[in-house]
C-alpha positions in Angstrom: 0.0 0.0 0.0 1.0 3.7 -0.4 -0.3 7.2 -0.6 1.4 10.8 -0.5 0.3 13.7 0.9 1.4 16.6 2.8 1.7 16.9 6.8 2.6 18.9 9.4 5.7 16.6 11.5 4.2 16.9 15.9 7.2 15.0 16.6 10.6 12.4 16.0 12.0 10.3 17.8 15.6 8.3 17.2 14.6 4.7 16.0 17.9 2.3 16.0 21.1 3.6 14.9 20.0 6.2 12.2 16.2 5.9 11.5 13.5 8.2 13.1 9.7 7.9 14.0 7.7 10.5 12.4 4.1 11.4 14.1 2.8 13.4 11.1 -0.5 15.3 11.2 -1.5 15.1 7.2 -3.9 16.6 5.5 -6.1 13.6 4.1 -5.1 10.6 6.4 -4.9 12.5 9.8 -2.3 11.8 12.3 -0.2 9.0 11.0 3.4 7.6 12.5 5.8 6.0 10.4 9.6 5.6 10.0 12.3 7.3 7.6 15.4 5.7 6.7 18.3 7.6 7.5 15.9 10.0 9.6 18.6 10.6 12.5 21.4 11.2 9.9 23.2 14.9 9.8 21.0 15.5 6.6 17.9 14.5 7.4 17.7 15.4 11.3 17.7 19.4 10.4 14.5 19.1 8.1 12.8 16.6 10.5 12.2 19.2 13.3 8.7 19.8 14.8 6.4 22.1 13.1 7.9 21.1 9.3 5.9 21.4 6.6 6.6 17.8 4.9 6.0 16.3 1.4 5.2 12.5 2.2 5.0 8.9 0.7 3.7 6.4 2.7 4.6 3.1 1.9 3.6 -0.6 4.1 2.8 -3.8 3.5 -0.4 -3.9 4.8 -2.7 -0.7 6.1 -2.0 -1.6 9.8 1.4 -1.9 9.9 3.4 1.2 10.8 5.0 1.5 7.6 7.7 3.8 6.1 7.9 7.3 5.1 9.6 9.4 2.0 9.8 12.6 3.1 11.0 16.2 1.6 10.5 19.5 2.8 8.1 21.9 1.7 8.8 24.7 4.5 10.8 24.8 7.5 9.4 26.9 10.6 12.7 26.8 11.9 13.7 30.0 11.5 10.3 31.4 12.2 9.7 29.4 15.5 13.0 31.3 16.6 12.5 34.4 16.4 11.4 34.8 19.6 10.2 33.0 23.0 6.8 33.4 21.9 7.1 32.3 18.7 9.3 28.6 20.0 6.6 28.4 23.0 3.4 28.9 20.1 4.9 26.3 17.9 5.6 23.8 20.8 2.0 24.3 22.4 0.5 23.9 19.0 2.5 20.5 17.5 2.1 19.1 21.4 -1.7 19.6 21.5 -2.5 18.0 18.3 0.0 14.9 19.0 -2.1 14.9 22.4 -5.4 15.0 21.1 -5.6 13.9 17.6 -6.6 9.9 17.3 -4.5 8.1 14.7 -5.3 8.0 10.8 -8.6 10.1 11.3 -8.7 12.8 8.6 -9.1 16.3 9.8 -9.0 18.6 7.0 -10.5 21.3 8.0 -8.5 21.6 11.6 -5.5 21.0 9.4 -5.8 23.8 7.1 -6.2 25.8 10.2 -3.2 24.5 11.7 -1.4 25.0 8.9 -2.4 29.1 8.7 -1.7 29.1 12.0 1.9 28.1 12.0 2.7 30.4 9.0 1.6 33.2 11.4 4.6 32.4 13.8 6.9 35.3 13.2 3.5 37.5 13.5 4.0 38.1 17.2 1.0 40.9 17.4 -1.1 38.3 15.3 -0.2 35.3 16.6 -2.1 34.8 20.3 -5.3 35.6 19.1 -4.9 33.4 15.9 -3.5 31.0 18.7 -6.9 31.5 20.9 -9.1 30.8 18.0 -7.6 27.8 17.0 -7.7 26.2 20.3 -11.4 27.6 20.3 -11.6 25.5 16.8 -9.8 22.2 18.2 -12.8 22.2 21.4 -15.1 22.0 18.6 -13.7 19.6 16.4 -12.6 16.9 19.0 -16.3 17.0 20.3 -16.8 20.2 22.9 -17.3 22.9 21.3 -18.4 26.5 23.2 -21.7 27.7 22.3 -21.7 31.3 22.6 -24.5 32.5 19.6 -27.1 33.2 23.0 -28.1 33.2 26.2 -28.2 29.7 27.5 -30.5 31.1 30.7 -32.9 34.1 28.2 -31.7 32.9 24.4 -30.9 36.1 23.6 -27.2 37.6 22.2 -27.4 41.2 24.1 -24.3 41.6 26.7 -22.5 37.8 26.6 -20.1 38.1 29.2 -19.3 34.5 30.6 -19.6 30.7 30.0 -21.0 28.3 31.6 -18.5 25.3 33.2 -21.0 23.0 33.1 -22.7 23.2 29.4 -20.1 25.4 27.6 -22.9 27.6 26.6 -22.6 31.6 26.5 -24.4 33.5 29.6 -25.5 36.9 29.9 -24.2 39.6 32.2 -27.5 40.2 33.6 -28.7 36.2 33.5 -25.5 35.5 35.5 -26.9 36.4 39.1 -25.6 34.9 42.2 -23.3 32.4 40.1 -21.6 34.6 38.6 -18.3 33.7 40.6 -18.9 30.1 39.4 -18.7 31.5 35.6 -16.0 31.4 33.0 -14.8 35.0 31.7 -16.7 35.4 27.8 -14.3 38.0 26.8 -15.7 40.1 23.3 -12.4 38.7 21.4 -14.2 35.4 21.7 -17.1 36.9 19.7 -15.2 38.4 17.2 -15.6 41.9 18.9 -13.5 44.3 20.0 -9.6 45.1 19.2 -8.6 41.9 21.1 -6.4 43.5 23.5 -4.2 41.0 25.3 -5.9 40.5 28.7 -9.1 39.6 26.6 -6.7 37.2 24.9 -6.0 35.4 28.3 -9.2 35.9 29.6 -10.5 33.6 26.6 -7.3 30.9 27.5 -8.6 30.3 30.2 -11.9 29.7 29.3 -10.6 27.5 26.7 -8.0 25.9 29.0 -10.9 25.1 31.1 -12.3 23.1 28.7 -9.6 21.5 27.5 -8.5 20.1 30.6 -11.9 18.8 32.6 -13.1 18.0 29.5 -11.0 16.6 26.5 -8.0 15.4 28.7 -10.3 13.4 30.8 -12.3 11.9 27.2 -8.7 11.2 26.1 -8.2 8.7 29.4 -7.4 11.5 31.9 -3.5 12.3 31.1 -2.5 15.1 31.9 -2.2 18.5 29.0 1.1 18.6 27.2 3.3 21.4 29.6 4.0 23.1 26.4 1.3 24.8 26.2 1.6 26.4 29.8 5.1 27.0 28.4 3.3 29.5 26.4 0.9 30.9 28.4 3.8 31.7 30.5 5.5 33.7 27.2 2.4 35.1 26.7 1.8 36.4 30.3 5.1 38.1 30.1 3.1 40.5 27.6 0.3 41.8 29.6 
């Protein structure tokens, strides 16, 4: 068997004396692992470094087996990734919580492509956090738990959003809040597509999203713990505000 297709490299790892383990996100078969020849040599090692923008042929005997991998570079973030301790931090968070999350040889083109414009925004450091907060808004939703912030969950209506619920994920109004308020996540306008995202909002709506992420994906994905690179970045990013 064999296909080609392009792919984002989440990882390598050393695999007998010169060989490397790929985990690949690709565009039309998902996250797949498999292993280059000569993958841990001087001229190969460079180009296989996370974040990689890869050109890839996939070759195995059989569909289940792990098979092998041609691969050739189509971009290298290298450079990009560092220009700056946001900009390593952002890549690391990114490629760590899509190898976390993302369940093997299960196409997801559409996250993909988003993934992809993401990490071409890396040396974007005014762009890049609230491209980073959206696409972490975009993973919740395509890995199952999504927010729902079109209404009111309490009154159904759209006036004055201001937090979300823990429990359902679902947008509350400021004046539906009441005595729970305390209990509620911050709905920050960047998360509506208002405003001039400042940065607090920015963290304001990581933390939503973190929320989510952690008592809700980590546990569906047998309760490990999320990847520390993405503190690693809200650390950078704290540095900021």
């Amino acid at each position: 068997m064999e296909w080609r297709d392009h792919g984002i490299l989440l990882s390598a790892r050393r695999h007998g004396e010169s060989s490397a383990i790929i985990d690949v996100f690709t565009e039309e078969h998902g996250r797949h692992a498999g292993v280059v020849r000569g993958g841990a040599s001087r001229r190969l090692a460079p180009i296989l470094q996370p974040g990689a923008q890869l050109d890839l042929l996939w070759r195995a005997r059989l569909e289940e087996h792990l098979g092998s991998y041609q691969a050739e570079p189509l971009r290298s973030r290298a450079v990009a990734a560092m220009s700056g301790r946001l900009a390593l931090s952002g890549l690391n968070a990114v490629t760590a919580l899509l190898g976390f999350c993302l369940p093997e040889r299960e196409p997801h083109p559409a996250l993909y492509a988003s993934s992809e414009r993401l990490l071409d925004l890396l040396e974007q450091e005014e762009l890049w956090p609230l491209a980073y907060l959206r696409w972490e808004m975009e993973l919740l939703e395509e890995m199952g738990f999504g927010l729902d912030l079109l209404a009111c969950a309490v009154s159904g209506r759209n006036e004055e959003l201001a937090y979300v619920s823990p429990r359902t994920g679902r947008a509350v109004s400021r004046q539906e809040a009441g005595p729970w308020v305390a209990r509620l996540l911050p709905l920050p306008p960047v998360m509506l597509g208002k405003g001039e995202a400042p940065d607090h909002e920015i963290a304001e709506g990581l933390k939503t999203t973190g929320y989510f992420l952690e008592t809700r994906l980590a546990p569906a994905l047998g309760n490990r713990p999320l990847p520390e690179a993405r503190g690693r970045f809200l650390d950078a990013f704290s540095r900021r505000l």
